[in-house]
N, C-alpha and C positions, 0 to 999 in steps of 0.2 A: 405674711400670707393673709387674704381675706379670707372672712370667716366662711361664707359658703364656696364652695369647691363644685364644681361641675362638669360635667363629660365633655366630650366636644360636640357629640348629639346636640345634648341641652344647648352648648352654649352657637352651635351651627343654628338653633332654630330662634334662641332670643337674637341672634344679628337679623335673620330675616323678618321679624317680628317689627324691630329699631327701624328698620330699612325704608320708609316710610315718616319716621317721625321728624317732626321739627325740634331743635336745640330748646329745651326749656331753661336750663342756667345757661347764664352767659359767665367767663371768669375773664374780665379785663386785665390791668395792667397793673394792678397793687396785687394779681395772685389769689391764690388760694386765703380765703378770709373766712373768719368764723361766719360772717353770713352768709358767703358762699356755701359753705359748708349746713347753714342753716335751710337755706332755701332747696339745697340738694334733697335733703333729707326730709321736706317737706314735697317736694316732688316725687321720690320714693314713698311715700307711703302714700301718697294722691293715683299712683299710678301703676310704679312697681318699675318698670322699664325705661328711664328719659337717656335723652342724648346730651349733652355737656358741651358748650362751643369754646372752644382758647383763644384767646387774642393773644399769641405769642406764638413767636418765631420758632423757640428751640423744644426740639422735640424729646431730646433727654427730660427739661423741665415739665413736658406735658405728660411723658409717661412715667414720672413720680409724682404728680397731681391725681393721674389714675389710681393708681396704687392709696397713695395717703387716705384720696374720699374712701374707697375702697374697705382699706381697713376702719376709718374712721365710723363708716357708717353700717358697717357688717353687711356689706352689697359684694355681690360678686362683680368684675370688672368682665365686661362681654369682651368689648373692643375698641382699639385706638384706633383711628384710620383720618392721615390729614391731622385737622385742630377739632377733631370734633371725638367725646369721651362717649362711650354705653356704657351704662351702669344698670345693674339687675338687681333687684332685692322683692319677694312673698312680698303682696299687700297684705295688713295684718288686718285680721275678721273682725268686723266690726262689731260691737254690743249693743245688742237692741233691747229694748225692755218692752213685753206683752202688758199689753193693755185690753183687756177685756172689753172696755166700756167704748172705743174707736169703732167706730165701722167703716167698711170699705168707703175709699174715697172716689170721686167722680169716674167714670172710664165713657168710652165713644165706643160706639154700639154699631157695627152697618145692620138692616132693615131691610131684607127684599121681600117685596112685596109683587108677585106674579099676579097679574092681567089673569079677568077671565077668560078672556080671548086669546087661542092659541098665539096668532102671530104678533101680538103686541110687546114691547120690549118691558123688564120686570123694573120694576121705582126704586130704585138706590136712595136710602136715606140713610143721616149718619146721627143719630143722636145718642146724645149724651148722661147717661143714668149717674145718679148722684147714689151715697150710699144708703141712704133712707129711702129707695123707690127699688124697683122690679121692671122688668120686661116680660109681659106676657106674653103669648103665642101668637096672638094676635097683630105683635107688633105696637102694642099704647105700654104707654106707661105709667104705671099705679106705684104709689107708696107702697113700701114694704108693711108685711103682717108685724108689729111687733107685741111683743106680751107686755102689758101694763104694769107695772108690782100694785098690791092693792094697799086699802087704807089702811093705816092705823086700826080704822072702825070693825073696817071684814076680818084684818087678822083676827081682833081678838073674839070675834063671833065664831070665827070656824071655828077657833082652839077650844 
């Protein structure tokens, strides 16, 4: 039995979820391979949800290939249907490390700028603020305020 267990709720809305996707492992004609089984599992945690395509005839064979990745890779098995496998498995939370000293990175910014004149159409611009700059109200963009640390020299004068 694979390790995670699912309703038919759950497993009714990852088919619909799949129903759209394209085959990311292919398993040719040597079978179920420890790379196959590598790259599955590399696709599971890339993803969470891939479809599995069989290059084989016998369907008994395909649905103990379900099964095997299944428990291999503690995925739940959604659906067999044709040569093509679903497999489901939580993409696992990624670990991030805070960094204090980072600042925001680039983003795009739209700018409308309304005409003094009622019936004129308002200037659509699209710029791009970097993490060391601001957008003022105005619409320009200024470098960000940042605090300086001081010297050596001021430290030890305040203390």
């Amino acid at each position: 039995m694979p390790a995670i267990q699912l309703t038919p709720a759950q497993r009714k809305a990852h088919r619909a979820d799949a129903h759209h996707l394209d085959p990311i492992v292919m398993i040719g004609g040597d079978g179920l391979t420890p790379a196959v089984t590598k790259e599955a599992d590399a696709a599971l945690k890339a993803h969470g949800l891939i479809k599995i395509r069989v290059f084989s005839d016998d369907r008994a064979m395909r649905e103990t290939m379900l099964n095997t990745l299944a428990d291999a890779l503690d995925a739940a098995p959604i659906q067999h249907i044709g040569k093509l496998l679903v497999l489901w498995r939580p993409i696992p939370e990624k670990e991030r490390a805070v960094d204090e000293d980072r600042l925001p990175g680039p983003r795009d910014v739209k700018v409308i700028k309304y005409s003094k004149r009622g019936g004129q159409r308002p200037e659509i611009k699209t710029l791009r603020v970097l993490g060391n700059q601001r957008l003022t109200p105005g619409g320009n963009i200024k470098r960000a305020k940042v605090k300086k640390p001081l010297s050596v020299k001021k430290r030890h004068q305040a203390d």
